[in-house]
C-alpha positions in Angstrom: 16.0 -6.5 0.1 18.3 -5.6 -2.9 18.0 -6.8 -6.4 19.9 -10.0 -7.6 21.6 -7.5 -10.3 24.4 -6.0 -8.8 24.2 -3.4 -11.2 20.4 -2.5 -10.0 20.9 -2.0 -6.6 17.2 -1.2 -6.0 16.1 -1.0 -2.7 12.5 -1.9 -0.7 11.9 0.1 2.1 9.1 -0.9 4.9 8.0 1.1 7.4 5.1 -0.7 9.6 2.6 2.2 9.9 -0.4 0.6 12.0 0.0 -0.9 15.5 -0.4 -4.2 14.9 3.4 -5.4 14.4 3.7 -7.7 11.2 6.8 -8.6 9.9 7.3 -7.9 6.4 9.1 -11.4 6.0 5.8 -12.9 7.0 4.4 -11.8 3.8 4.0 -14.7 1.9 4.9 -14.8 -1.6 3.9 -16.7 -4.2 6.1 -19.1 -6.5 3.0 -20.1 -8.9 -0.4 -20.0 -8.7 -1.6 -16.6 -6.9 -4.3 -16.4 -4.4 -6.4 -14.1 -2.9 -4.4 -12.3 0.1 -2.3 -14.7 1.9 -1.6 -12.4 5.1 -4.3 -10.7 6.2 -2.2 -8.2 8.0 0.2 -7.5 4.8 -1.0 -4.4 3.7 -0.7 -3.1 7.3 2.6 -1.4 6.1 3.5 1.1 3.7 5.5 0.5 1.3 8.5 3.1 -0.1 9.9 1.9 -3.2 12.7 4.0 -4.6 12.0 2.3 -8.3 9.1 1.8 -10.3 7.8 -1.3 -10.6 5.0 -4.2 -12.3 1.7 -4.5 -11.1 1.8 -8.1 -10.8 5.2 -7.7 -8.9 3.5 -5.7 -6.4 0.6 -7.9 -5.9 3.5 -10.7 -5.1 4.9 -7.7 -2.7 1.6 -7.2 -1.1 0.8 -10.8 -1.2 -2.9 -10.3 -3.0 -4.1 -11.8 -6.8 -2.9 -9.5 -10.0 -6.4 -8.9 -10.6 -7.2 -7.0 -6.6 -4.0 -4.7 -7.7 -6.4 -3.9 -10.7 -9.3 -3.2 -8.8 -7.2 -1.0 -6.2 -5.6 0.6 -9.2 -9.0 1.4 -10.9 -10.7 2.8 -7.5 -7.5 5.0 -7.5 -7.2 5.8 -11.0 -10.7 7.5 -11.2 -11.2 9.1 -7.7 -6.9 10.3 -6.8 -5.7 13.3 -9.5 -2.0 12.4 -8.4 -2.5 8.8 -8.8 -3.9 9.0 -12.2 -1.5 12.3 -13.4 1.9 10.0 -12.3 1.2 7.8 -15.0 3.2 8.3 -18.2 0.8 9.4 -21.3 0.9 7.7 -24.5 1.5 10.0 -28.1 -2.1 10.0 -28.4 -2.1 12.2 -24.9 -4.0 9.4 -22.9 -2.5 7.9 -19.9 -0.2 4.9 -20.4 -1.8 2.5 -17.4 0.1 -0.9 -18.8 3.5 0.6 -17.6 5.1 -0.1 -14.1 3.8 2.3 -11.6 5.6 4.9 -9.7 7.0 4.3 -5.9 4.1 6.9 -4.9 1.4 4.9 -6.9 2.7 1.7 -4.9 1.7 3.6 -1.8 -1.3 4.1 -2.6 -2.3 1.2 -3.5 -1.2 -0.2 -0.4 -3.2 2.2 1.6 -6.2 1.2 -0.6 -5.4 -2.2 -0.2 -5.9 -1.2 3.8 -8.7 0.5 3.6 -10.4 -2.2 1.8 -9.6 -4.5 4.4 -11.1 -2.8 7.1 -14.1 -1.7 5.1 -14.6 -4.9 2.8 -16.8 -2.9 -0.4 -15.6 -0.9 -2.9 -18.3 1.9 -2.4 -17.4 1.9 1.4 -13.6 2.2 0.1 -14.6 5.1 -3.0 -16.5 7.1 -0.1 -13.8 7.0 1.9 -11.1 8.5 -0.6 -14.0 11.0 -1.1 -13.6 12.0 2.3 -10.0 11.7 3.0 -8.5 12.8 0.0 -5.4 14.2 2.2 -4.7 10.6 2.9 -3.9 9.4 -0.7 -2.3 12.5 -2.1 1.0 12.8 -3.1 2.2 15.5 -0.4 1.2 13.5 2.2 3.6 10.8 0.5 6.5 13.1 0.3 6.3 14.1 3.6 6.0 10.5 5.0 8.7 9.6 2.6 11.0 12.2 4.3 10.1 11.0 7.7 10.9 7.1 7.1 14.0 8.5 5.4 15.3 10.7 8.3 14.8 8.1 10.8 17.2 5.5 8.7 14.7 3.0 7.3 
């Protein structure tokens, strides 16, 4: 999928991580009025971004409400070091959170946004991050990144 912009030739790269085979163009998107997860099954993927981008633009991405991205974002902002140190700091030395986020902070999100499905409570979710920090953290990013990228995705 490649930006309107000819001059912005960003790109969205999917890779469907689980076993259950969803489509990404089965993602429903919204035109006005967002709702509460649309596809169950669309944060079954990760996604690789190679741009930054809007919190409400990923919500439309992942097909959830603006305001889940900002309880996914708060449940990583407080409990992932990587999450919260990729975000740009203000003159004042405190972290910027109103900017777009970074490709690896997308991921994350999405993976929080799957863990939360499965699990259905934010403590279950929090304990789980506790336990499994490897899963969120930024190497383990990189070197899925490099996978999806060798193989051509």
């Amino acid at each position: 999928m490649n930006s309107s912009n000819d001059d912005d030739s960003r790109a969205i790269v999917i890779w469907h991580y689980t076993v259950t085979d969803t489509p990404f163009d089965k993602c429903h998107y919204p035109t006005d009025k967002m709702k509460p997860r649309r596809n169950k099954d669309c944060t079954n993927i990760d996604i690789f971004l190679d741009f930054w981008i809007t919190k409400s633009d990923l919500a439309n991405l992942l097909g959830v409400a603006r305001s889940t991205i900002n309880v996914w974002e708060n449940l990583a902002f407080w409990r992932i070091d990587h999450f919260r140190q990729s975000y740009p700091k203000k003159s004042d030395g405190t972290f910027d959170r109103e900017s777009p986020i970074s490709p690896y902070q997308a991921w994350v999100l999405g993976r929080i946004g799957r863990v939360m499905s499965q699990v259905r409570r934010s403590q279950r979710v929090k304990s789980y991050i506790q336990q499994n920090p490897q899963e969120f953290s930024k190497f383990r990013y990189q070197a899925i990144s490099q996978q999806v990228n060798q193989r051509g995705a």
